[in-house]
C-alpha positions, 0 to 999 in steps of 0.5 A, a space after each residue: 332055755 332054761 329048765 327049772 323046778 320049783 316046788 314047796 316040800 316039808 322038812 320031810 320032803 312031801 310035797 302032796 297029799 291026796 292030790 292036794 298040798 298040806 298047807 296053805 302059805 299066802 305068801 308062798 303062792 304069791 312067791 310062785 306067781 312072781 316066780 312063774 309069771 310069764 313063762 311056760 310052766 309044765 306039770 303032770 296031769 295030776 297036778 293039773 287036776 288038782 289046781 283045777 284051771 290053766 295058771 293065767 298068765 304061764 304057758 300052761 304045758 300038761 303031760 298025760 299018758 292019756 289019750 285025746 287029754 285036753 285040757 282047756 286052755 293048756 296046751 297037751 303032751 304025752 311026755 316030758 320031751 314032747 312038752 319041752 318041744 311045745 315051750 314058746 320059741 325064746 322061752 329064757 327060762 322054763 318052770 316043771 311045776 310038778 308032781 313027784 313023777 315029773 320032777 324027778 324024770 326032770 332032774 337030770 336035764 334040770 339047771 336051776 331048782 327053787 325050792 321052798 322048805 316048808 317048816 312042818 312035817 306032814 304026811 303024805 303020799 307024794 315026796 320031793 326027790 332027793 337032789 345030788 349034792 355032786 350035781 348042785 349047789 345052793 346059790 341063794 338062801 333066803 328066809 322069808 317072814 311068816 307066819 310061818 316063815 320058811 326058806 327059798 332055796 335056789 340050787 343051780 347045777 354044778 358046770 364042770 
């Protein structure tokens, strides 16, 4: 199985704000949906919150250190190994949604990385990790048509 990220960052690498993200792109969440479609996505507990509902169509895999956490309609882990565990059997590929904490506990058994750059720099309080070029590549860039427009980016890792 395939353990992917994808996220939406500014210039500035902030991905949150508030619990909410900093912008709204049409096009962008549109992008994520084809992307994510028909597979398990697992997010923290805060970004659960912060969308508000299970994504229809996805697995819906949410990580809490809270006991008894059970959010409707998703399935509940108290960690990200625990929620790997709960991806469908034959899953291809697996999307970690989110938040800061999880991508970046998630980077070193991650292979692949969508990542779009927003063109903006906001403030914020939740940032995109840092991606180690020895590690990954860029495999694909595309800029996609706004307004505003802004870049896909798909890192795979390095196999040496």
């Amino acid at each position: 199985m395939r353990i992917s990220l994808i996220a939406a960052m500014a210039e500035n690498r902030v991905i949150g704000s508030g619990g909410s993200i900093p912008w709204k792109i049409p096009g962008e969440q549109k992008l994520f949906k084809r992307i994510t479609l028909g597979h398990a996505v697992i997010m923290g507990r805060r970004t659960y919150e912060s969308i508000g509902r299970p994504l229809p169509g996805r697995t819906n895999i949410v990580v809490s250190r809270r006991p008894g956490f059970r959010p409707e309609g998703c399935l509940a882990a108290s960690g990200l190994p625990a929620a790997l565990a709960l991806c469908p059997a034959g899953e291809e590929e697996t999307f970690i949604i989110g938040g800061g904490q999880l991508y970046r506990e998630a980077m070193p058994i991650t292979d692949r990385i969508y990542l779009t750059v927003v063109p903006v720099t906001v403030d914020g309080d939740t940032f995109f990790p840092e991606i180690p070029a020895d590690v990954f590549a860029i495999t694909s860039a595309e800029r996609i048509p706004g307004p505003p427009a802004y870049d896909l980016l798909i890192y795979d890792r390095i196999r040496r």
